[in-house]
C-alpha positions as a Markdown table, in Angstrom:
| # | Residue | x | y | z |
|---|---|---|---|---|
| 1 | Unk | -8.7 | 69.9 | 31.4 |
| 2 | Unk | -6.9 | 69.2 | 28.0 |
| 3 | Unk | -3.8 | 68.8 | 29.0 |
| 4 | Unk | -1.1 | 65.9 | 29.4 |
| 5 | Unk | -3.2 | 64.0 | 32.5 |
| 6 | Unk | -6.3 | 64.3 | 30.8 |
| 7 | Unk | -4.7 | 62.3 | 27.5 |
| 8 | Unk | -3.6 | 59.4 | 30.2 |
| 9 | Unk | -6.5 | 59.7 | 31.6 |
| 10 | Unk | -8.1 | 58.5 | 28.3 |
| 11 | Unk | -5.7 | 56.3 | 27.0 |
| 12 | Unk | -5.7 | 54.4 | 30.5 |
| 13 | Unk | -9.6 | 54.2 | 30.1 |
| 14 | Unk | -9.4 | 53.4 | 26.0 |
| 15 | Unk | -7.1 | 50.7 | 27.4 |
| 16 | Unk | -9.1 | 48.8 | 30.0 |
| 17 | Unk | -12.5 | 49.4 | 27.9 |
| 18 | Unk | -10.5 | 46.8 | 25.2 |
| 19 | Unk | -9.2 | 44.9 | 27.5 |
| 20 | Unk | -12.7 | 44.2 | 29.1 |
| 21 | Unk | -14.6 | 43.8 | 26.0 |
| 22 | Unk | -12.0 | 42.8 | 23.0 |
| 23 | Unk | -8.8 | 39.9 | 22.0 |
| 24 | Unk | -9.5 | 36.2 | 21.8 |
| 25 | Unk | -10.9 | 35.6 | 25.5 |
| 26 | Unk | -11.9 | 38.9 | 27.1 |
| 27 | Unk | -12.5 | 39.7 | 30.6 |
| 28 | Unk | -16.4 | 39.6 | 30.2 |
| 29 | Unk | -17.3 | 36.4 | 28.7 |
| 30 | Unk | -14.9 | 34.9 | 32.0 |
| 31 | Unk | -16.2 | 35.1 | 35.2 |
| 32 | Unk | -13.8 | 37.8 | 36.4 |
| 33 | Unk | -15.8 | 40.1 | 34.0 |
| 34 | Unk | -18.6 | 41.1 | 37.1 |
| 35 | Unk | -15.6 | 41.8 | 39.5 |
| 36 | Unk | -13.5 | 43.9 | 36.9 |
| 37 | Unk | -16.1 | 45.5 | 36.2 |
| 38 | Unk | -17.2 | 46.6 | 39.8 |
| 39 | Unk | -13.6 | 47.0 | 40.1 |
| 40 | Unk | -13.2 | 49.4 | 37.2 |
| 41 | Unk | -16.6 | 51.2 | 37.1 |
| 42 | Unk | -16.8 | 51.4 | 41.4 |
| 43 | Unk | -12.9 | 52.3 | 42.0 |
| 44 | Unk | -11.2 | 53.4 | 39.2 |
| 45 | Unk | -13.7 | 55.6 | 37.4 |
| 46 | Unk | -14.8 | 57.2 | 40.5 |
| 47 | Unk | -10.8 | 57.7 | 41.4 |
| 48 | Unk | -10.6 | 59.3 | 38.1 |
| 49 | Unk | -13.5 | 61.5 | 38.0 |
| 50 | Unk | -12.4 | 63.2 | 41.6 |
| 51 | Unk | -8.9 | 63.2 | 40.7 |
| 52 | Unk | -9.6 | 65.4 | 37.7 |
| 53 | Unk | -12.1 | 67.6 | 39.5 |
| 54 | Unk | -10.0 | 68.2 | 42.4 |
| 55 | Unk | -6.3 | 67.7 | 41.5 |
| 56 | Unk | -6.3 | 65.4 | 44.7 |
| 57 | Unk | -7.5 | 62.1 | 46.5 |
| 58 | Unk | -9.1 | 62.0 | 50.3 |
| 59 | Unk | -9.0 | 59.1 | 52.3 |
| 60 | Unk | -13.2 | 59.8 | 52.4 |
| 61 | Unk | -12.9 | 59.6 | 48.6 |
| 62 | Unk | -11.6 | 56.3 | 48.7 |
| 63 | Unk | -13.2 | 55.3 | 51.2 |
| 64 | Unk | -16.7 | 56.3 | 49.7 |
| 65 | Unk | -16.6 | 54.2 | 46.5 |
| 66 | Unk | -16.1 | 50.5 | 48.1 |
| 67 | Unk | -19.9 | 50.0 | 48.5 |
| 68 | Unk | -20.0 | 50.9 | 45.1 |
| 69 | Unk | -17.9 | 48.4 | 43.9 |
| 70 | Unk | -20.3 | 45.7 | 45.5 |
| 71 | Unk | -23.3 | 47.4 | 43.7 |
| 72 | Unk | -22.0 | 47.3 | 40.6 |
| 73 | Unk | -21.0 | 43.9 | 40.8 |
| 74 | Unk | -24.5 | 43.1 | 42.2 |
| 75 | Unk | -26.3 | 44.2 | 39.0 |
| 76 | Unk | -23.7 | 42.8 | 36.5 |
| 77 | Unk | -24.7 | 39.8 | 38.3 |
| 78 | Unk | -28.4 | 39.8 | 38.2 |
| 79 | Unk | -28.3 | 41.2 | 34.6 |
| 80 | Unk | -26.2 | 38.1 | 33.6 |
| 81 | Unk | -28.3 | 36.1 | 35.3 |
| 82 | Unk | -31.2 | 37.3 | 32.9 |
| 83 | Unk | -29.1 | 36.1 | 30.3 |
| 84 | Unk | -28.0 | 33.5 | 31.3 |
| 85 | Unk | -29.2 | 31.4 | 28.2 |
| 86 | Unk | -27.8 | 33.7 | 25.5 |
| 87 | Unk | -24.5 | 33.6 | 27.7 |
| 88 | Unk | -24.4 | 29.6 | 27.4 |
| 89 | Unk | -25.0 | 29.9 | 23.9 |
| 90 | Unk | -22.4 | 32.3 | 23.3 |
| 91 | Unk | -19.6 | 30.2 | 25.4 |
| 92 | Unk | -19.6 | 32.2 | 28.0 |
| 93 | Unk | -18.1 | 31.7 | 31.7 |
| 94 | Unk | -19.9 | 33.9 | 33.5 |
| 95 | Unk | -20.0 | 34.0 | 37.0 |
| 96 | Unk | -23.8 | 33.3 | 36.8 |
| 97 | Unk | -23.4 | 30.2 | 34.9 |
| 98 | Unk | -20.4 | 28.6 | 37.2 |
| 99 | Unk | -22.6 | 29.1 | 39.9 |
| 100 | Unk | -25.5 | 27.8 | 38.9 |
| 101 | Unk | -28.9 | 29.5 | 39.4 |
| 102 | Unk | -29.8 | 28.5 | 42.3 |
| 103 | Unk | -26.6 | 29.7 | 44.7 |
| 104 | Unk | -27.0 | 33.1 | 42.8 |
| 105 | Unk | -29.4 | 33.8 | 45.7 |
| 106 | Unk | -26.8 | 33.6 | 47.7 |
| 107 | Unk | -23.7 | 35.0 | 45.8 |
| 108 | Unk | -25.9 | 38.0 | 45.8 |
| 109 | Unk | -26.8 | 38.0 | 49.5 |
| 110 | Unk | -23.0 | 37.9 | 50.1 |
| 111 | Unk | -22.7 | 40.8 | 48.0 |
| 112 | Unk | -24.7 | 42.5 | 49.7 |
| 113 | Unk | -23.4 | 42.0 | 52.9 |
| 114 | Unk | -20.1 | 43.3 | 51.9 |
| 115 | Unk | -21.0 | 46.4 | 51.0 |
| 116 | Unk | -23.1 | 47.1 | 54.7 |
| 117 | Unk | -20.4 | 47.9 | 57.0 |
| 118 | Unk | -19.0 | 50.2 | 54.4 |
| 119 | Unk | -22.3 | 52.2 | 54.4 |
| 120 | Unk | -22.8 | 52.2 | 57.7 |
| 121 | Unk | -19.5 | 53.5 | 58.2 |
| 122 | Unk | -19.9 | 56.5 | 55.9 |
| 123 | Unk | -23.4 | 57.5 | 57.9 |
Protein backbone atom coordinates (compact mmCIF):
# COMPACT_ATOMS: atom_id res chain seq x y z
CA UNK A 1 0.00 0.00 0.00
CA UNK A 2 3.11 2.31 0.31
CA UNK A 3 4.56 1.95 -2.64
CA UNK A 4 5.12 3.99 -6.00
CA UNK A 5 1.09 3.93 -7.07
CA UNK A 6 0.10 4.82 -3.77
CA UNK A 7 2.49 8.25 -3.95
CA UNK A 8 0.54 8.99 -7.49
CA UNK A 9 -2.24 8.20 -6.06
CA UNK A 10 -1.75 11.11 -3.59
CA UNK A 11 -0.13 13.50 -5.58
CA UNK A 12 -2.97 13.10 -8.25
CA UNK A 13 -5.55 13.77 -5.38
CA UNK A 14 -3.15 16.72 -3.59
CA UNK A 15 -3.36 18.01 -7.12
CA UNK A 16 -7.05 18.26 -7.97
CA UNK A 17 -7.96 19.15 -4.12
CA UNK A 18 -5.79 22.60 -5.19
CA UNK A 19 -6.98 22.83 -8.20
CA UNK A 20 -10.74 22.70 -6.87
CA UNK A 21 -10.24 24.93 -4.02
CA UNK A 22 -6.97 27.30 -4.65
CA UNK A 23 -5.21 30.01 -7.54
CA UNK A 24 -6.86 33.28 -8.56
CA UNK A 25 -10.35 31.72 -9.88
CA UNK A 26 -10.89 28.25 -8.63
CA UNK A 27 -13.12 25.67 -9.81
CA UNK A 28 -15.69 26.15 -6.85
CA UNK A 29 -16.49 29.68 -6.73
CA UNK A 30 -17.40 28.92 -10.88
CA UNK A 31 -20.27 27.10 -11.68
CA UNK A 32 -18.32 24.05 -12.89
CA UNK A 33 -17.41 23.64 -9.16
CA UNK A 34 -20.90 21.17 -8.48
CA UNK A 35 -20.06 19.09 -11.66
CA UNK A 36 -16.14 18.69 -10.79
CA UNK A 37 -16.99 17.94 -7.82
CA UNK A 38 -19.55 15.10 -8.61
CA UNK A 39 -17.03 14.31 -11.17
CA UNK A 40 -14.15 13.95 -8.76
CA UNK A 41 -15.79 12.70 -5.51
CA UNK A 42 -18.55 10.17 -7.73
CA UNK A 43 -15.81 8.84 -10.39
CA UNK A 44 -12.53 9.43 -9.61
CA UNK A 45 -12.33 8.74 -5.88
CA UNK A 46 -14.43 5.78 -6.13
CA UNK A 47 -12.03 4.55 -9.31
CA UNK A 48 -9.28 5.13 -6.89
CA UNK A 49 -10.38 3.49 -3.85
CA UNK A 50 -11.25 0.02 -5.83
CA UNK A 51 -8.20 0.31 -7.86
CA UNK A 52 -6.04 0.22 -4.77
CA UNK A 53 -8.13 -2.44 -3.03
CA UNK A 54 -8.23 -4.73 -5.95
CA UNK A 55 -5.35 -4.01 -8.27
CA UNK A 56 -8.07 -3.94 -11.04
CA UNK A 57 -11.20 -2.10 -12.60
CA UNK A 58 -14.73 -4.06 -13.58
CA UNK A 59 -16.91 -2.74 -16.03
CA UNK A 60 -19.72 -3.15 -12.84
CA UNK A 61 -17.22 -0.87 -10.96
CA UNK A 62 -17.58 1.73 -13.35
CA UNK A 63 -20.60 1.26 -14.02
CA UNK A 64 -21.80 1.48 -10.29
CA UNK A 65 -20.48 5.00 -9.47
CA UNK A 66 -22.54 7.13 -12.35
CA UNK A 67 -25.55 7.53 -10.04
CA UNK A 68 -23.20 8.74 -7.69
CA UNK A 69 -21.95 11.33 -9.66
CA UNK A 70 -25.53 12.78 -9.93
CA UNK A 71 -25.92 12.55 -6.04
CA UNK A 72 -23.18 14.36 -5.33
CA UNK A 73 -23.77 16.98 -7.61
CA UNK A 74 -27.40 17.07 -6.21
CA UNK A 75 -26.30 18.04 -2.63
CA UNK A 76 -23.47 20.46 -3.74
CA UNK A 77 -26.36 21.98 -5.34
CA UNK A 78 -28.88 22.24 -2.68
CA UNK A 79 -26.05 23.15 -0.14
CA UNK A 80 -25.14 26.08 -2.38
CA UNK A 81 -28.43 26.97 -2.70
CA UNK A 82 -28.46 27.51 1.19
CA UNK A 83 -25.82 29.75 0.63
CA UNK A 84 -26.64 31.25 -1.85
CA UNK A 85 -26.31 34.88 -0.15
CA UNK A 86 -22.84 34.39 1.32
CA UNK A 87 -21.95 33.01 -2.28
CA UNK A 88 -23.15 36.51 -3.93
CA UNK A 89 -21.36 38.26 -1.38
CA UNK A 90 -18.26 36.45 -1.85
CA UNK A 91 -18.31 36.80 -5.91
CA UNK A 92 -19.24 33.73 -6.52
CA UNK A 93 -20.63 31.99 -9.86
CA UNK A 94 -22.20 29.25 -8.60
CA UNK A 95 -24.40 27.25 -10.45
CA UNK A 96 -27.15 28.14 -7.91
CA UNK A 97 -26.91 31.74 -8.53
CA UNK A 98 -26.75 31.57 -12.63
CA UNK A 99 -29.83 29.75 -12.31
CA UNK A 100 -31.72 31.61 -10.26
CA UNK A 101 -33.72 30.16 -7.38
CA UNK A 102 -36.49 29.37 -8.83
CA UNK A 103 -35.27 26.87 -11.92
CA UNK A 104 -33.16 25.16 -9.10
CA UNK A 105 -36.34 23.06 -8.67
CA UNK A 106 -35.91 21.98 -11.77
CA UNK A 107 -32.07 21.63 -12.26
CA UNK A 108 -32.47 19.31 -9.40
CA UNK A 109 -35.35 17.34 -10.82
CA UNK A 110 -33.14 16.83 -13.91
CA UNK A 111 -30.55 15.62 -11.78
CA UNK A 112 -32.41 13.35 -10.47
CA UNK A 113 -33.61 11.93 -13.46
CA UNK A 114 -30.25 11.20 -14.63
CA UNK A 115 -29.18 9.18 -12.19
CA UNK A 116 -32.69 6.64 -12.49
CA UNK A 117 -31.90 4.60 -15.33
CA UNK A 118 -28.51 4.04 -13.92
CA UNK A 119 -30.07 2.56 -10.65
CA UNK A 120 -32.47 0.77 -12.19
CA UNK A 121 -29.97 -0.84 -14.21
CA UNK A 122 -27.75 -1.98 -11.38
CA UNK A 123 -31.07 -3.72 -9.55
Amino acid sequence: MAGINSYSNRRYMYGSRFFYTAGPKPVSSTPFGEIFAGGFLGTVLFLLVCFVSNRKIYIFICSSFTSDFFVIAQILTVNNTCDIKGDRAAGRKTLSINCRKKNISILLFFLNQLQLPYLLWLQ
